[in-house]
N, C-alpha and C positions, 0 to 999 in steps of 0.2 A: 773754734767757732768760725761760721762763716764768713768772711770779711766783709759781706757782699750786703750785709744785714744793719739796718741800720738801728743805732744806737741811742736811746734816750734812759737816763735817769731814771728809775721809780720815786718819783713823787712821795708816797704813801710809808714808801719802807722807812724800817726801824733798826738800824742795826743793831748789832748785838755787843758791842765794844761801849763801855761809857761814853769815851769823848776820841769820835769817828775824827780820822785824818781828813780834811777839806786839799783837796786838790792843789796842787802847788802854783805862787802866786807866779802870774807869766813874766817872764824876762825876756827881749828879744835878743839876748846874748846868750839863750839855754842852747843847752850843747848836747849831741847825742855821738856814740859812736859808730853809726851807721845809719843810713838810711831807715833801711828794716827797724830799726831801736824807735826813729822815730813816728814810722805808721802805728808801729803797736803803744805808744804813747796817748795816738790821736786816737786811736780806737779803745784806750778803756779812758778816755778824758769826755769824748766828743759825745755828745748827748743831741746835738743837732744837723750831722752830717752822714752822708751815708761813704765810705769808703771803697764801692766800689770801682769809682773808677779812677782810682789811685795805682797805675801803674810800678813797681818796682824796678829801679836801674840795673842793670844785670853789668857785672863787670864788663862783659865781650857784648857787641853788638854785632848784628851784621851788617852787609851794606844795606842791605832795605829795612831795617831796622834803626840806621843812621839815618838814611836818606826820608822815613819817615818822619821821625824825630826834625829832620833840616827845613821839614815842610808842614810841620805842625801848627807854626804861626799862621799859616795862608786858611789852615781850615773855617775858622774864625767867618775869615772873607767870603770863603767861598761857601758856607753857608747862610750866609745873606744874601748874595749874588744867587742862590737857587731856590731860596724860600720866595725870595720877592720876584725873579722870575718873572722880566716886563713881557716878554713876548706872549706867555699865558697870557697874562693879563690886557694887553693890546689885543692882539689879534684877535680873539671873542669878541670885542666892545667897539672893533674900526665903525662896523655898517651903523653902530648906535649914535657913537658918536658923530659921524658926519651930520647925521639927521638930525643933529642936538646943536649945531653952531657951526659945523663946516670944517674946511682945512684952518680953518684963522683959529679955534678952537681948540682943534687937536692937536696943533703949537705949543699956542699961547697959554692951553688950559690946562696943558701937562704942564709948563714952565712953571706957570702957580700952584698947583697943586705939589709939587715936584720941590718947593721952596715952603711951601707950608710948612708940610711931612719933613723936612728936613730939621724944623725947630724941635719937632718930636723926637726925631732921632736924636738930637745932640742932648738934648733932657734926656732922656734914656741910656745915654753915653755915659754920661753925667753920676747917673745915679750906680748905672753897675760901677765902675771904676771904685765906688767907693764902698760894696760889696761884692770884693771878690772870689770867686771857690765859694761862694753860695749858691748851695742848688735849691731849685726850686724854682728861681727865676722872679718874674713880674709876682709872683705869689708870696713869693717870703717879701719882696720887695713892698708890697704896699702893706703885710702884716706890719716890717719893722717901721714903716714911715708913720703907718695910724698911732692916734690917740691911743691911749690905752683901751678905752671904750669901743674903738671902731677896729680894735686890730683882728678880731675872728670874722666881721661878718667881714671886711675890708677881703682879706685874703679869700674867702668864701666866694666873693662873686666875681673877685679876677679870675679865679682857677676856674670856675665853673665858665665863665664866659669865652676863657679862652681856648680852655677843651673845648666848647662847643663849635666856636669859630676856626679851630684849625681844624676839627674834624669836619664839618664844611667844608673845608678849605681839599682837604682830601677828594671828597666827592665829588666837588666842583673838578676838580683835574683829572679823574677817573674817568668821569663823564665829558668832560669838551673831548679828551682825548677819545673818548668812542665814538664822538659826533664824529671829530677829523678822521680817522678809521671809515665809518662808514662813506664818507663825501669820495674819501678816497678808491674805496671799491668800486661806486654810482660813477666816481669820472674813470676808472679803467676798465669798467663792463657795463656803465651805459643802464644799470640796474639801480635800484634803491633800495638798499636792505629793507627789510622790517624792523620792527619796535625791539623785537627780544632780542634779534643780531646786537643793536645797540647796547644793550643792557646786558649781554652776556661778554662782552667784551667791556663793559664798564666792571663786573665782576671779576672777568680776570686780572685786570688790570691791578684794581685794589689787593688780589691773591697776591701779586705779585709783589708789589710794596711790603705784605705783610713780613714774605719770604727772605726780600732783601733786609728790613727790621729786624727780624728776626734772628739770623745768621751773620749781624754786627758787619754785613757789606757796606767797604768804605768807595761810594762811587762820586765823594764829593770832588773830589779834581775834574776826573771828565765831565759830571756838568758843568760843570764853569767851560771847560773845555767846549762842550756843546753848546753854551748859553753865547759863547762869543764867535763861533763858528757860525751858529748858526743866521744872523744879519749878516754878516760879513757874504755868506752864499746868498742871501735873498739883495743883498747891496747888488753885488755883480750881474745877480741873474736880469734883476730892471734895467740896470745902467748899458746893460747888454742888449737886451730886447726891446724895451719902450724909442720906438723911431718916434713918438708924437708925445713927449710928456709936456704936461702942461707947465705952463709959465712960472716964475716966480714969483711974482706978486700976486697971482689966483693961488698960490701955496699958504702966500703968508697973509692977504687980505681977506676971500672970498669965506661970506659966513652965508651958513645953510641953515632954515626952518623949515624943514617938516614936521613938527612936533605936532602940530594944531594949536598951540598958544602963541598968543600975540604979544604977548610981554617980553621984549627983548632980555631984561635981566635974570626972568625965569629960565629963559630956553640958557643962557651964559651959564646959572647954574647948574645946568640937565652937562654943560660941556665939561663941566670939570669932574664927573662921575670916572671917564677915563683914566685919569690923572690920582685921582684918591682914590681909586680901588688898587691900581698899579703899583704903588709905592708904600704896601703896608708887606712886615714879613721882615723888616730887617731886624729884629728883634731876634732871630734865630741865633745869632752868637752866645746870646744870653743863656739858650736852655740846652745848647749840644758844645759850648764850648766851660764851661763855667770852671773845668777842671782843669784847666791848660795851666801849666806852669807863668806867673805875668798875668794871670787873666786882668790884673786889674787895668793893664794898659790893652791888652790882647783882645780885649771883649769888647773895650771902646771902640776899639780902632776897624775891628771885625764889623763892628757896627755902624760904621763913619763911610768907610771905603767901601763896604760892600753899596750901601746907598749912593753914592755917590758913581759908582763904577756902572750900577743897575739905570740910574737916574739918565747920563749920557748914552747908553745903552741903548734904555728909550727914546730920548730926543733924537738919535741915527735909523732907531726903526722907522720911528712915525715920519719922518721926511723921504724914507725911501719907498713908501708905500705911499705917502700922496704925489712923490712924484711918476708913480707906479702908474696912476692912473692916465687910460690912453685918453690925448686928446679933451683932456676936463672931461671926460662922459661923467660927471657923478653921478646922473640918473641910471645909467645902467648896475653901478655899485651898489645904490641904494634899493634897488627893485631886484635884484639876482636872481638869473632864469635858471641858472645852469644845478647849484646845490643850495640854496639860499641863502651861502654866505659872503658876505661882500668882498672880504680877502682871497677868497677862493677866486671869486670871480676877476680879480683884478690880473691874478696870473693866468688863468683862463682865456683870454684877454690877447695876449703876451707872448706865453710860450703854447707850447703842445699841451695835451691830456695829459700823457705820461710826464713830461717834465712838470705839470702840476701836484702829479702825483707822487713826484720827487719830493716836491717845495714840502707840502703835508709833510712828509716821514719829518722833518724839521720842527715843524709844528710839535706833531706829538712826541717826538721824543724829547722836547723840550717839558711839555705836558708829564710826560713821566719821570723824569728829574725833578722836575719842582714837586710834582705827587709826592715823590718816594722822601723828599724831604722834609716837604710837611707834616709825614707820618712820625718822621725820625724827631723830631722837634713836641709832637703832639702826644709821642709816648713819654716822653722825660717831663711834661704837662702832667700825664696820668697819672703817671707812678707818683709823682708829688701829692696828688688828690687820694691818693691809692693809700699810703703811707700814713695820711693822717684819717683814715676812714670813712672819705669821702663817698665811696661805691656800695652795692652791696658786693658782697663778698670779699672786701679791700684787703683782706689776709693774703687772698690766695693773687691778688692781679697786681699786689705791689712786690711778687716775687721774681725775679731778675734773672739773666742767663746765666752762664759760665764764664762771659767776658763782661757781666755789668750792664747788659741790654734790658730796657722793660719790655720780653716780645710779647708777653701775657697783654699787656695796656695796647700795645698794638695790635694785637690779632681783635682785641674789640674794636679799635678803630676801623679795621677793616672790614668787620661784620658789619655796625653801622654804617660803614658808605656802600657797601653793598646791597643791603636794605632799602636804602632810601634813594641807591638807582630805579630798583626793583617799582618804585613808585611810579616812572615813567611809562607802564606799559599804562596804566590808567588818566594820566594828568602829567601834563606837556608843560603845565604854566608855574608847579610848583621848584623845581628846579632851578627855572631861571631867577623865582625870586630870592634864590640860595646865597647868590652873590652879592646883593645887593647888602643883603645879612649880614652874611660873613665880613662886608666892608665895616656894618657899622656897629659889631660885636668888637673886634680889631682896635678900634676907634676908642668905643670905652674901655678895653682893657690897657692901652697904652693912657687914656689922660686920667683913671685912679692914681698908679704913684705919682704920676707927675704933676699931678694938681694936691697928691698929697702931701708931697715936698715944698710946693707952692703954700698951702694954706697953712701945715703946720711945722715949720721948719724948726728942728731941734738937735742943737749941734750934740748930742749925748746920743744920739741915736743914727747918726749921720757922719762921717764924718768925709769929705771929699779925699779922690784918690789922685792916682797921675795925672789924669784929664779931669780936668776942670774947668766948669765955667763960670767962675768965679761970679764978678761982679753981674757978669750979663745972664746968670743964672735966671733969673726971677722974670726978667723982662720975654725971655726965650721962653719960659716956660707958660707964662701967659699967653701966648699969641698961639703956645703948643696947644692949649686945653683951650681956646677960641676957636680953631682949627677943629678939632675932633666933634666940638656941637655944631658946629658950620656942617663936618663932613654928617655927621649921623641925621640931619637935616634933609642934607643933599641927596641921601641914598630913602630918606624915606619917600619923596616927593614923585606923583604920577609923572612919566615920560611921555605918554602921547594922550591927545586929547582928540575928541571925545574920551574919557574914561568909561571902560567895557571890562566884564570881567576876565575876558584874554587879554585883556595890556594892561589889567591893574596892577600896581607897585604892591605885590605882599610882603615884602619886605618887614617892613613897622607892622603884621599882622605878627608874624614869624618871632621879631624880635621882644613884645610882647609877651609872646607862649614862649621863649626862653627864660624871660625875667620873670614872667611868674611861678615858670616849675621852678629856678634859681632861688626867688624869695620864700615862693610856699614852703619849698623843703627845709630852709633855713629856718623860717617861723614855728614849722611844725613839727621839725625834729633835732636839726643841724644844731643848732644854737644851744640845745642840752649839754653837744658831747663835743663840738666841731672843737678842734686847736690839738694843743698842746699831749693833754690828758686821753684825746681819742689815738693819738699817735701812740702813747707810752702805754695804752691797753693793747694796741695790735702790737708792739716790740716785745710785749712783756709773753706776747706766746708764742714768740719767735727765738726767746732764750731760751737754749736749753740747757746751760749749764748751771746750777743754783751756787757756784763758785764764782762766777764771775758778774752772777746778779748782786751778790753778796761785797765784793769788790768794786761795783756803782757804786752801790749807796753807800759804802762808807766813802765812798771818794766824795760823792754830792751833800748826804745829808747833812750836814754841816748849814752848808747853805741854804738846800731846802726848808728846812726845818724853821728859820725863822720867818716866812711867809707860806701860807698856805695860796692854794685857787682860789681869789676872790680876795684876797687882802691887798690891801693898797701896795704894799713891797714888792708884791710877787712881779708884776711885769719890770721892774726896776730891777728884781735881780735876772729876771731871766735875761735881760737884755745885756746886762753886766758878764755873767757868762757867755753871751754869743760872742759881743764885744773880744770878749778873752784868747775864744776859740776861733773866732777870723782873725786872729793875731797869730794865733799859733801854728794858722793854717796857710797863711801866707808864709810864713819865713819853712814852712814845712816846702812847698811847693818850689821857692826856692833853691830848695837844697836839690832839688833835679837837675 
């Protein structure tokens, strides 16, 4: 059978044996005599894991097969460091934010924001640590934290909201990265594409992601490599050319309204959009490392460091770019003649065309890092919604590669951001309300578990890992889930005033028409078959051997059998069993 296949129980079956063997009770002193002894253990035990990406130790390694293995821990890092990806997220939002509160803003506002997000990430920390080698992610995470009442729709509108937000999230970097493409052809021939240049270059782009998705290309090191390369070249190139930067204290004092409101605290909150949009994405250890040997210390720390490495990252960008600008001109950054983007314009400014056109390649290849990640992350999303019959056709898209890839789940992410570029050749203003979305999908999918944790904390169901935060748990996590309705707030609110239907915020329109197909489908279909039961129909015709189906259920029904779907026992044993199987599946993990 295929390893790659994941495994659940039949519920229903009836063995043929009087009195079926129940699974054996775990001891963390069980002993195998080899490796291999104990995958094939996990695979006719494991009713809630998928195996394939359970590597085998091979007695000989080689050296890059070592040297992998030596730099596995860092993956963790460095896929936080490329999901979150400040400089995507700055460089689009510089010209907005100046007009929203100025240099004092773009500071200050990322500092706050930058410390909010920081309580979310440590709840987040918090919580994997203590569900390690769970795939699934933020999904199985708020299933196991709810009620027993709220565990399907619970899981139901994290997965959906978060597929939806990372495939956004795809789009959005597709596309800035065609915007930066074209600026950059208009400054080396003086020419302005057209509408489809953009959009066909927003399409290949996405191709491209699919391709590397697809063919299990591991390019997480050189972005990180790119991500810290690249400030480091836009530090020099200012510190180098700027003969007239402006002062310090216009750095760190002078605050800007252009917005057209007069309410100072309004426009304060228009400043911190920067800052909360920038620092969402660290959650990526959770859904591309989960299987790392340690994850339950690996995926904390993945998750800690990458933010915090991302977080300073940012505070070095946004001070080199305000002091970028020549001479205090903000009016010139803010009105941009030359492509009408305000970071363009500042090296514009500065250095040459062609050296401008250098700085760009920066830009987007930083854009295509963070892309190609966020699809990598959004597939291991899909296949989880895949798996349990979330899609239609979820048989065939929760089918995997030959190294454990979901490129099925990705090649639809890639048709959807390719599509919804294709929207640009008609309407300029949907797009940009993409982001604003994406912030504040992000937003609710990080404060479900962590408000779930918060309001029903149940040590049977929970239990804390290496990283802990112990006492300060509770307090951290409140100020996490104040933060996330602050932020989801923040991104829905008009930014410029008069309000016109070209500057209107559709954000909150957008996020709407996702909670309602989200809820509709759930009320109208989902909630018949969603969980447990719709997983163990798509597995049961994914077995093809009636030996080894036969082989489950006398291993299960033992257990099964005294709780059916819908009796009070049944989530109390299922949980008993997971409980079992994360126990068996850490000391498994171990033994690598």
């Amino acid at each position: 059978m295929d390893p790659s296949i994941p495994r659940s129980p039949p519920l229903a079956y009836s063995p043929s044996r009087s009195e079926p063997t129940p699974p054996p009770e775990y001891e963390p002193s069980v002993s195998f005599n080899s490796y291999n002894e104990a995958v094939s253990f996990v695979q006719m035990y494991s009713p809630c894991t998928t195996m394939h990406s359970v590597e085998l130790v091979k007695p000989r390694q080689s050296f890059l097969e070592s040297l992998k293995r030596a730099l596995a821990p860092l993956q963790a890092i460095a896929a936080a460091i490329t999901v979150s990806s400040v400089m995507s997220g700055i460089v689009p939002l510089t010209q907005q934010e100046l007009a929203s509160g100025g240099p004092v803003m773009m500071v200050f506002g990322f500092a706050f924001a930058g410390l909010m997000a920081f309580t979310i990430a440590l709840s987040l920390a918090d919580i994997s640590s203590g569900f390690p080698n769970v795939k699934g992610g933020l999904i199985e995470y708020s299933r196991r934290l709810a009620p027993p009442h709220l565990k399907r729709i619970s899981s139901w509108v994290v997965g959906w909201l978060h597929f939806s937000a990372f495939v956004t999230g795809v789009t959005e970097c597709a596309f800035s990265l065609a915007l930066f493409a074209t600026s950059a052809i208009e400054i080396a021939t003086g020419v302005m594409p057209p509408r489809w240049v953009t959009v066909l270059i927003h399409v290949a782009v996405s191709i491209a992601f699919g391709f590397i998705n697809a063919f299990k290309i591991n390019i997480d090191m050189l972005s990180v490599a790119w991500h810290f390369a690249g400030p480091i070249v836009v530090l020099i190139t200012i510190a180098a050319s700027n003969k007239d930067p402006p002062s310090i204290s216009w750095v760190f004092t002078h605050f800007e309204n252009q917005t057209g409101f007069h309410n100072t605290l309004y426009v304060v909150l228009l400043g911190l959009v920067q800052g909360a949009f920038t620092m969402t994405g660290y959650d990526a250890p959770i859904h591309t490392a989960y299987n790392m040997p340690n994850a339950a210390w690996q995926v904390p720390q993945g998750i800690i460091c990458g933010f915090l490495v991302s977080f300073f990252m940012g505070e070095v960008l946004i001070l080199t770019l305000l002091f970028g600008i020549k001479g205090q001109d903000l009016a010139s950054i803010l009105n941009p003649v030359v492509t009408g983007n305000g970071v363009i314009e500042i090296f514009v400014h500065l250095i040459s065309r062609a050296g401008t056109s250098c700085i760009l390649v920066i830009f987007i290849g930083t854009l295509f890092f963070c892309g190609q990640g966020i699809l990598k992350a959004v597939s291991e999303i899909g296949h989880e919604l895949a798996t349990k019959g979330a899609f239609p056709r979820s048989e065939y898209l929760a089918q995997v590669g030959p190294q454990g890839q979901p490129a099925r789940v990705g090649w639809l992410c890639v048709g959807i951001s390719s599509f919804t570029g294709m929207l640009y050749l008609g309407n300029t203003t949907l797009l940009g309300a993409m982001s604003s979305a994406l912030a504040i999908e992000m937003n609710l999918v990080y404060t479900i578990p962590v408000a779930l944790r918060l309001v029903y904390p149940n040590p049977s169901s929970f239990q804390p890992g290496p990283f802990s935060l112990g006492r300060f748990r509770e307090p951290i996590a409140m100020v996490a889930t104040w933060w996330s309705v602050t932020g989801t707030i923040i991104f829905s609110i008009p930014g410029v005033y008069p309000i016109t239907p070209e500057n209107m915020n559709y954000a909150s329109v957008l996020l709407l028409a996702t909670l309602g197909f989200i809820l509709g489908y759930w009320y109208y279909s989902a909630r018949h078959w969603f969980g447990l039961s719709a997983e163990l129909d798509l597995n049961r015709k994914r077995i093809s051997s009636a030996i080894e189906l036969e082989q489950l259920g006398h291993a299960y029904s033992a257990r099964y059998s005294v709780a059916s779907k819908g009796d009070p026992g049944y989530d109390t044993e299922l949980d008993e069993i997971e409980n079992w199987l994360d126990n068996l599946e850490r000391d498994l993990y171990r033994m690598k």
